[in-house]
C-alpha positions in Angstrom: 0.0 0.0 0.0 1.5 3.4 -1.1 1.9 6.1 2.1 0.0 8.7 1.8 2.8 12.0 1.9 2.7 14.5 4.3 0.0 17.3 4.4 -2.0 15.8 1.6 -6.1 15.1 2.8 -7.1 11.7 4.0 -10.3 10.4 4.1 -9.9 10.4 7.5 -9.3 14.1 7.6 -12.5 14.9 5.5 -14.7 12.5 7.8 -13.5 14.6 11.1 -13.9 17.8 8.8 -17.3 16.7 8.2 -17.6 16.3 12.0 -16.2 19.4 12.9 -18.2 20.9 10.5 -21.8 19.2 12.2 -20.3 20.6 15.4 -19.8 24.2 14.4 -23.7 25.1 14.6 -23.5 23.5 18.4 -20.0 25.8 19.4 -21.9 29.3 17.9 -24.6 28.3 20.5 -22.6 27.9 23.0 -20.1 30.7 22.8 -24.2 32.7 22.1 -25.4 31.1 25.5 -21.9 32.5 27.2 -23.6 36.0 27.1 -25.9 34.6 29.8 -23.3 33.6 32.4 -22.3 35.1 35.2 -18.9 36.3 35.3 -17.3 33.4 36.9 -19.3 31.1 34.7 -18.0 33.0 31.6 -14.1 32.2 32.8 -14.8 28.9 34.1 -16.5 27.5 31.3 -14.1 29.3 28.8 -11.1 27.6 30.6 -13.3 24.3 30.6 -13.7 25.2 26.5 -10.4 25.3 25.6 -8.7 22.3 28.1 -11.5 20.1 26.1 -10.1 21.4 22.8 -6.4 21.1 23.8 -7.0 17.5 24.9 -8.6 16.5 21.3 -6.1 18.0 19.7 -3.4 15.4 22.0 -5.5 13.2 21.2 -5.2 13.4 17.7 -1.5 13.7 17.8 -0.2 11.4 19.6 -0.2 7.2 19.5 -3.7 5.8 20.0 -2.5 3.6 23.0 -2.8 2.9 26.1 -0.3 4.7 27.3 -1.6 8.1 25.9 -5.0 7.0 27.2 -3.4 7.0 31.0 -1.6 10.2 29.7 -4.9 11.8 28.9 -6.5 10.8 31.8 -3.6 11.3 34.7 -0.8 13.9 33.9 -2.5 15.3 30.6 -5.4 15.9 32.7 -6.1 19.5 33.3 -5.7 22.8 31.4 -2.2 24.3 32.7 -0.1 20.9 31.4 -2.4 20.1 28.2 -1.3 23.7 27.2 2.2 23.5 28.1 2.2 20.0 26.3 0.5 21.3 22.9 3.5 23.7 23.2 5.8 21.4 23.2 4.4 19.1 20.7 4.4 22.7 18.2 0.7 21.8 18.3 0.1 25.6 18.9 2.2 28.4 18.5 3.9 31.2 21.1 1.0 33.5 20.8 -1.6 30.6 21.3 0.1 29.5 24.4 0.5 33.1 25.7 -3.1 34.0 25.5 -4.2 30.5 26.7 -2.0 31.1 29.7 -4.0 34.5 30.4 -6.9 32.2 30.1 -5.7 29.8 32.7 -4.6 32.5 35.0 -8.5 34.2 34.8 -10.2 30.8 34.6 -8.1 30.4 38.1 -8.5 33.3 40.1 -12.0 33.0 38.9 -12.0 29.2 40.9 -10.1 29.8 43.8 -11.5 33.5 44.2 -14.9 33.6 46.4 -15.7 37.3 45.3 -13.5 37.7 41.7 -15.4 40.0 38.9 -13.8 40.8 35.8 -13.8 44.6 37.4 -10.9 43.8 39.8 -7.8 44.9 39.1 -5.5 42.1 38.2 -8.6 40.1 36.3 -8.7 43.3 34.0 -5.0 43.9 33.7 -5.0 40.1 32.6 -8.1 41.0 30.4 -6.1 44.0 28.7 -3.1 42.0 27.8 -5.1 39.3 26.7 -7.3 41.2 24.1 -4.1 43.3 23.0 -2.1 39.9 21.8 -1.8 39.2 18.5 -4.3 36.4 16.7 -3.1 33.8 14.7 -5.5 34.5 12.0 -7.7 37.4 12.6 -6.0 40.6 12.7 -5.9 43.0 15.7 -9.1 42.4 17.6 -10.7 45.9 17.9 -12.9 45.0 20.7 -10.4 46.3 23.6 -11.1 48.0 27.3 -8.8 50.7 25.5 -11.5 51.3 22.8 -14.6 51.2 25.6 -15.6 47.4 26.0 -16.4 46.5 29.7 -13.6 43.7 30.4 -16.1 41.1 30.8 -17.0 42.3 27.1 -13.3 42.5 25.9 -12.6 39.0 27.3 -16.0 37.2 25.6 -14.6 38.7 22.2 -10.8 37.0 22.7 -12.2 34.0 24.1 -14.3 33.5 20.7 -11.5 35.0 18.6 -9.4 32.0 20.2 -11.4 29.4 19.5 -11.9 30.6 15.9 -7.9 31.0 15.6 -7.9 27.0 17.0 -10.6 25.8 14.6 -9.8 22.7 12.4 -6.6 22.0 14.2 -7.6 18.6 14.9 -7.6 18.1 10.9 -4.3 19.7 10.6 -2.6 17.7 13.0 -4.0 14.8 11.6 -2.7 15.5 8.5 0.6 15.8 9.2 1.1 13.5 11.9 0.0 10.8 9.4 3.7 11.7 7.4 5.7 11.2 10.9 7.4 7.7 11.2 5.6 5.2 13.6 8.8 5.5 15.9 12.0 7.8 15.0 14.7 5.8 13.6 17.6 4.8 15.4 20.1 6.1 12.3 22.8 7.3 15.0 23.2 3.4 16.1 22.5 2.0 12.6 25.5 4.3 11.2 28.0 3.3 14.2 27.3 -0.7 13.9 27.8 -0.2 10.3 31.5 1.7 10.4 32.0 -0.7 12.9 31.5 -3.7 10.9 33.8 -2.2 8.5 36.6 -1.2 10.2 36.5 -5.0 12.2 35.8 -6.6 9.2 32.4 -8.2 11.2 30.5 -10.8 8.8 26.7 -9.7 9.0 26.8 -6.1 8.8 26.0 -3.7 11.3 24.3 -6.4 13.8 27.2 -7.7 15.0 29.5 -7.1 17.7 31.6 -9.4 18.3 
C-alpha cells in the first residue's frame, strides 16, 4: 500500500472535517449562551472550553495507546499541562500559548477567588493583555477595554477570537502527523554498527559485535 505523503487530505481528515463541520452550529450556541453567564461562569466554562479542545487536539497527535489514554486521563489531565504540552508538541504556537495562559490564570482566580469579577484589578490587567495579543489568523481584535468594552465584554470577544484562531486543528494535526514515522529511527546506532563492521571486518553487517 503506497503512504499517503505528508500534508495531503485523508479520508480520515475529510470524515473529522465533516464532523467538525456538524459541530460548528452546536459551538456558535454555546459561545451565544456565554452571554448569559455570570462572570465566573463566563471564565470557568471558557477555561473548561479550551482544556476540552487542547485534549482532542493530543488526542489526535499522539499514539492511540494505552499509554496516551493513561496520559490523557492522569498527567494530561487538566488545562495548565495540556497547554504547556500542545506547546511542546508545536501543536500551537507562542501567541496561542501566551493567550491560553492568560486564560488559565483568569479561569483560576475565577476558581479559587470567592468574590473575583472581571472589574478587579489584576482580572482586568490580565483581560487588557489578553485582548491586545496578537491572533493567529484574525487581525488585531478591535474589541479592547482601551476602545470602551467592559472587560467582561473584551474578554468574551478574545475568548471566541481563540477558538476561531484553534478551529480545524484537529484536521491539521491529523494530516501531518500521518507523514511522521511510527517510531523515530535509530540512524545514529545503525550508522556506528555499520562503520564498525567495517573497520573490524564483522560478517553480518552492522548487527554484530563481536
Amino acid at each position: 500500500m503506497d503512504e499517503q505523503p505528508p500534508g495531503e487530505t485523508t479520508d480520515g481528515d475529510h470524515e473529522l472535517l465533516k464532523k467538525l463541520m456538524r459541530s460548528d452550529k452546536e459551538n456558535n450556541h454555546f459561545w451565544s449562551d456565554l452571554d448569559n453567564e455570570s462572570d465566573r461562569g463566563v471564565a470557568l466554562v471558557s477555561g473548561a472550553y479550551f482544556e476540552q479542545a487542547l485534549g482532542r487536539c493530543l488526542t489526535v497527535y499522539l499514539t492511540q495507546s494505552k499509554s496516551t489514554s493513561s496520559l490523557l486521563s492522569g498527567a494530561l489531565q487538566h488545562f495548565a499541562p495540556r497547554i504547556d504540552a500542545c506547546h511542546s508538541l508545536r501543536i500551537i504556537d507562542t501567541p496561542t500559548y501566551e493567550r491560553l495562559q492568560i486564560v488559565k490564570r483568569i479561569r483560576n482566580e475565577f476558581a479559587h477567588r470567592l468574590l473575583a469579577d472581571f472589574e478587579d484589578d489584576r482580572i482586568k490587567n490580565w483581560v487588557v493583555k489578553l485582548a491586545n495579543q496578537p491572533t493567529t489568523y484574525f487581525g488585531e481584535n478591535e474589541n479592547t477595554v482601551e476602545n470602551g468594552h467592559s472587560p467582561r465584554s473584551a474578554f468574551s470577544a478574545a475568548v471566541l477570537i481563540l477558538s476561531l484562531d484553534l478551529q480545524g486543528r484537529e484536521v491539521d494535526i491529523s494530516k501531518y502527523s500521518k507523514g511522521l514515522p511510527s517510531l523515530i529511527p535509530n540512524d545514529v546506532i545503525t550508522a556506528a554498527r555499520k562503520e564498525y563492521a567495517a573497520v573490524n571486518g564483522v560478517k553480518g553487517g552492522e548487527n554484530e559485535y563481536e
